[in-house]
Phi, psi and omega in degrees: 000083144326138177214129169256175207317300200274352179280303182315309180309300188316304185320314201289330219283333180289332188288334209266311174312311203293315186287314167341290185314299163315297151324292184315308188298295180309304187286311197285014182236335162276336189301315181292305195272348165290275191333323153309336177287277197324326163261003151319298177293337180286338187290322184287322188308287190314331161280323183324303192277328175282006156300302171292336162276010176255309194291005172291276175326325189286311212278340189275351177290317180281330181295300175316318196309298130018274140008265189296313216277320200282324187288313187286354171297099162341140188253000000 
C-alpha cells in the first residue's frame, strides 16, 4: 500500500485535530466539575459568615431592645 505525501499529511493533520478536539472536549467536563466543586465550597464558607453575622446582629437586637424600651418609658 503506497501512500503519497499528501494522503500522509492529511492524516496526520486529521489525526492531530481529532486529538486537539478530545482534549478540548476532555479539559472542559473536567473544567466543569472542579469549578463546580470549587464553588460549592466557597458558597458554604460565605454562607456560613453571613449566617454567622446575621446571628450576630439578632442577638445584639434582642440584647437592646429591652433597653430602647426602658429609655422611651416616661420617668
Amino acid at each position: 500500500m503506497d501512500v503519497d505525501g499528501s494522503d500522509f499529511l492529511e492524516a496526520v493533520f486529521l489525526n492531530e485535530n481529532r486529538c486537539q478536539d478530545e482534549g478540548f472536549a476532555e479539559g472542559k467536563i473536567v473544567g466543569r466539575t472542579r469549578g463546580l466543586e470549587a464553588g460549592y465550597r466557597l458558597g458554604c464558607v460565605k454562607g456560613g459568615e453571613i449566617g454567622s453575622e446575621l446571628g450576630f446582629y439578632r442577638g445584639f437586637a434582642y440584647a437592646c431592645r429591652p433597653l430602647a424600651e426602658q429609655q422611651q418609658k416616661p420617668r
